[in-house]
N, C-alpha and C positions, 0 to 999 in steps of 0.2 A: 627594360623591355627591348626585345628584336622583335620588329616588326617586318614581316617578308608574306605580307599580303598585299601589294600593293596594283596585281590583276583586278581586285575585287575595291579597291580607293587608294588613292595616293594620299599621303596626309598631306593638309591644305598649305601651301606656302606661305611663307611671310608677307614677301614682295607683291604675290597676289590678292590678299587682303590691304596691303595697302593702295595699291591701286584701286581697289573697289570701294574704298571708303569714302568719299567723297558724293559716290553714288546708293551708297548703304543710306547715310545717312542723308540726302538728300529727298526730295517729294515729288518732282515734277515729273509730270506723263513725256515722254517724247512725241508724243503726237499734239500735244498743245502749241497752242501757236505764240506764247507770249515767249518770253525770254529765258524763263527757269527751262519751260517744255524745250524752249529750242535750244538751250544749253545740253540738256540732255538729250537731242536729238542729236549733235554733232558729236556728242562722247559715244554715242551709240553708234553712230555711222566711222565715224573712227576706226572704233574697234574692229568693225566689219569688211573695214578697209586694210586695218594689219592681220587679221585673220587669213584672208584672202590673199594676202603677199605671202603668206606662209605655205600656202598652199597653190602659190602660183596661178589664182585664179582672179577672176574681176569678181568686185565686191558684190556688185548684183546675182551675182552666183551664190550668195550667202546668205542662209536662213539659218536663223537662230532658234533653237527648239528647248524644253527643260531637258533636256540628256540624250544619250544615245539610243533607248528604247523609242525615243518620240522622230528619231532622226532615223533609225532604220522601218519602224512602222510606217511615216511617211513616204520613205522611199521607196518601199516597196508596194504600197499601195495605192500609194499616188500615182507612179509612173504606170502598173500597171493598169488599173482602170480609165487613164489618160489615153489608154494604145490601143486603136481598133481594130489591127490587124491579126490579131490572136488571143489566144485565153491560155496560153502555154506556159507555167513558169518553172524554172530548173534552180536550184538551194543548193548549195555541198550538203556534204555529211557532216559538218563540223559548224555548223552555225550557231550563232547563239537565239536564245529562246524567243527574244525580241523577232529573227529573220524567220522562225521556223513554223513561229504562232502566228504569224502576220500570212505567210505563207497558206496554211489552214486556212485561215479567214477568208480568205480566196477562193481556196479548195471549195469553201462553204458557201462561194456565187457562182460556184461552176467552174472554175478554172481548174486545167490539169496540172497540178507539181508533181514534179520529178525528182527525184532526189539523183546529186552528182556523186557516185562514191569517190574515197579515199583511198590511200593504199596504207600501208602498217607502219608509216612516218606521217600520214595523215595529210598527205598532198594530192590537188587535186591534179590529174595532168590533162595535156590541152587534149589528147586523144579523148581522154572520158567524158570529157566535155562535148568534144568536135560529134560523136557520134549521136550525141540526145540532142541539138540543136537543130530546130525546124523551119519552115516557113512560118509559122504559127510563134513561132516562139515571141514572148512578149519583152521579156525580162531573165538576167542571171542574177541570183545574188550570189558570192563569194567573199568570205571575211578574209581580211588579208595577212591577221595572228590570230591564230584560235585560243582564246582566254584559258582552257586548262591543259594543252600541252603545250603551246608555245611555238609552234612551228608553223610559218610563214611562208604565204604560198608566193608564186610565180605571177602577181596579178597583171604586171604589162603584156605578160603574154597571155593572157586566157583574155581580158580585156582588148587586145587587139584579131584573136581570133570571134570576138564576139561585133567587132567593126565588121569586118569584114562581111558578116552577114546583115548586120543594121538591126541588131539587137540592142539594146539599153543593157550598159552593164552598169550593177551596185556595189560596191564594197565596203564593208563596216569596216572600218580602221582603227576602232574606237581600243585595241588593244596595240595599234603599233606606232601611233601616234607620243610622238615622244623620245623615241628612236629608230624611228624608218624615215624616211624622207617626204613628204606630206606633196611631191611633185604632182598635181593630178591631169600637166598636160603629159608629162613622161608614162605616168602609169595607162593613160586611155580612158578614165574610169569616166561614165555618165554622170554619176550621184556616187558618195563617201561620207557617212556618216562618223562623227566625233562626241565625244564623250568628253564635259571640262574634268570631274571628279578625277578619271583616268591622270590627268596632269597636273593638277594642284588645287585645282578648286574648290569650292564647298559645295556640294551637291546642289543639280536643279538648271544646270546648262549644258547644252550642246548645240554643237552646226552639223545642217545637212549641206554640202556642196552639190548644188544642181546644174550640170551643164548647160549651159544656155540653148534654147529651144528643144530641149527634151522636153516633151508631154507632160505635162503633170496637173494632176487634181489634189485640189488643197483639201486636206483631210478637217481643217480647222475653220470656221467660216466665220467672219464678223465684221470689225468696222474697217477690212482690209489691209491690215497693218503687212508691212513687205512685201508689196509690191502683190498681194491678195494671195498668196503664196501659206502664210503662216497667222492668220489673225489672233491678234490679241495684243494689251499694252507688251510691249517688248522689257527685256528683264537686264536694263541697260547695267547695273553693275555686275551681272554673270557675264554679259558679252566683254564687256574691260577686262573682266577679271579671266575670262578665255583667251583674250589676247597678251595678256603681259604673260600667263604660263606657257603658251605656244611660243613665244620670245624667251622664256626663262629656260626650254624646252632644247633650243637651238642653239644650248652652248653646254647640253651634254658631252661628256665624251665615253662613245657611244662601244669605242674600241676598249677602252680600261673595266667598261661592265661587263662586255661580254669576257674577260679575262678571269673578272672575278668567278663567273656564272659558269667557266671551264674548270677553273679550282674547284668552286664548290661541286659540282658534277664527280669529280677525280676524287675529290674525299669521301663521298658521299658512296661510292662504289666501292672506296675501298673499305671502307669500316662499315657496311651491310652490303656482304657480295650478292645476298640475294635482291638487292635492289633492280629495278631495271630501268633507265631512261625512257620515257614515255615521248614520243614528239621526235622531229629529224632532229639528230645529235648536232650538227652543224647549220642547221634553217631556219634556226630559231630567234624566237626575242632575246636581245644582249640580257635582260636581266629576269629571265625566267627559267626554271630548272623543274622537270614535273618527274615524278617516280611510281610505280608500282611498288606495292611492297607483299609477294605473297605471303599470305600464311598470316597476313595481322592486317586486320579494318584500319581501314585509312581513317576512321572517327577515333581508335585507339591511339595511335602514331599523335593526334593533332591535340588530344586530352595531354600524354605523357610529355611534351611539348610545350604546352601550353603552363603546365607545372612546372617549368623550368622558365619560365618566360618570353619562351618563344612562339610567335605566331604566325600559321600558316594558314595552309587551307585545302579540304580536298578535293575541291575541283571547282567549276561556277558558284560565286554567291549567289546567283540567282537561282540556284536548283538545291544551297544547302537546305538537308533537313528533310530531303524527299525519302532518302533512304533507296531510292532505288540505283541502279550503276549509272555512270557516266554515258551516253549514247555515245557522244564522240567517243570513249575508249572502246564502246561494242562495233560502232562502226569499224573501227580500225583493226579490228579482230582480235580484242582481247575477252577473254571468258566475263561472264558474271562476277565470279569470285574473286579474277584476279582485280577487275575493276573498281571493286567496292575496297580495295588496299590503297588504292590512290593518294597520293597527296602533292601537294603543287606549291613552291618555293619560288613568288616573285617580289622581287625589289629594286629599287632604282639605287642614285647614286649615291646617297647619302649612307648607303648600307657600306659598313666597312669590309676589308677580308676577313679582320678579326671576328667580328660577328657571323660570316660566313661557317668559319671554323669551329665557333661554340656550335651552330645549329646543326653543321655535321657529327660532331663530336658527341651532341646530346641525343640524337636520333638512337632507340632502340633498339639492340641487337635481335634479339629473340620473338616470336609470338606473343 
């Protein structure tokens, strides 16, 4: 089996489950006060503590959530109903469903969203931005890899244009985390949502990064647990097992995927010239490669494939099965038709060249 879906889950690491094991198998709340509880409170706090190094933040900055959907619905909802100085909220055109339904939900208390357009690599630029920013304005969000092309925006600069104004900026990371640099005094960013699945984990964890005295209303209400930010027993072996993959993360090499991710691109074009790279050819995630393919369903492409034991994907797991085209590819001005040919090739490092090779070589010439 090749596996080259790994936008949609990373399989679980070794060294991640074993660091989580100790907390799998053990019983105690972190909120208890005897000694099992307060064992598990300082493996908790721990964690939250190298998390937070990773990302160049203070630990208090650090909420731990089940996944990325719970870490960008927070952020985005949180901060904005937190801010009283407007109902104004501005999205890319490339967000994922978690930012764009959370968005709506807003919509649906009154708030104006905006949508930022793209251009046909799928970036947002700071002029597109700079002109829809208001006094009103409450919140940006902006993903900073878009999970079905792969192309990576400019967020220290949309993020510093949105200083400037004293705007709350968000960015889901939850796809570049792994191989972008997780700096979030560098990048500007307010709030940064993480995804653990994306890096090695077993599904069911994520952090949100919240800048210290940004506004925010906890979306989750109960016996206060973080600092009253996130209520509920905290899920101390997902936050362990967050922090040894963000560690295991940080000794990628991050320069040899994107090598491979260039090969496979170049074989990929040459053996279906009608192929087209989807996403900016160079601003991309080191190990994601996304294509159109006209004239054949991208559900065809991933059957014929899959027969061969390769697997991909045609675009967000979270929209497979809808049938309808990718919004990000219509955003970015690609037809219906051509959109629904779609298919989306990511893997980390464990993917060899060799593997590369078969999954180009097995790809279908014709309709």
């Amino acid at each position: 089996m090749i596996y080259l879906d790994e936008s949609a889950a990373a399989p679980v690491k070794r060294q991640v489950l074993e660091a989580m094991w100790p907390h799998l198998t053990g019983h105690a709340n972190p909120s208890s006060v005897h000694e099992p509880g307060a064992a598990a409170s300082r493996a908790l706090e721990s964690a939250r503590a190298e998390v937070a190094m990773h990302l160049n933040a203070r630990p208090a900055e650090i909420i731990f959530t089940s996944g990325g959907t719970e870490s960008d619905n927070a952020a985005l909802k949180g901060i904005a109903l937190a801010d009283p100085r407007g109902r104004h909220v501005l999205i890319s055109a490339l967000e994922h469903p978690a930012v764009t339904e959370s968005a709506a939900w807003l919509g649906r208390l009154g708030y104006e969203v905006e949508t930022v357009p793209v251009d046909e690599d799928g970036l947002v630029s700071a002029e597109a931005l700079a002109v829809r920013l208001r006094e009103d304005t409450t919140l940006v969000s902006v993903a900073w890899a878009n999970n079905e092309v792969g192309t990576v925006q400019d967020i220290a600069a949309l993020a510093s244009l949105c200083a400037e104004h004293r705007v709350p900026f968000h960015t889901d990371a939850v796809q570049a985390a792994g191989t972008l640099p997780l700096d979030v005094q560098t990048l500007g960013v307010s709030a940064m949502s993480l995804a653990g699945h994306k890096l090695g984990t077993p599904k069911g964890i994520g952090a949100l990064y919240l800048r210290r005295r940004t506004p925010f209303e906890p979306l989750i209400h109960g016996g206060g647990q973080q600092r009253d930010l996130r209520s509920g027993s905290e899920n101390v072996a997902g936050a362990v097992g967050m922090a040894a993959a963000l560690t295991l993360a940080a000794d990628t090499d991050v320069e040899a995927l994107a090598r491979r991710r260039d090969e496979f691109i170049a074989a990929v074009e040459s053996r279906v010239p009608r192929a087209r790279l989807t996403g900016h050819r160079t601003q991309r995630l080191a190990g994601h490669a996304s294509f159109v393919l006209p004239g054949r369903s991208g559900e065809s492409t991933l059957l014929d494939l899959e027969r061969q034991g390769i697997f991909c994907s045609s675009g967000s797991a979270c929209a497979a099965g809808s049938g309808e085209p990718s919004p990000a590819l219509l955003a970015m001005g690609y037809s219906a038709e051509v959109a629904q040919s779609a298919v989306r090739f990511s893997f980390g490092a464990s993917v060899s060249s060799g593997d590369l090779a078969r999954a180009a070589e097995s790809l279908p010439l014709g309709p």
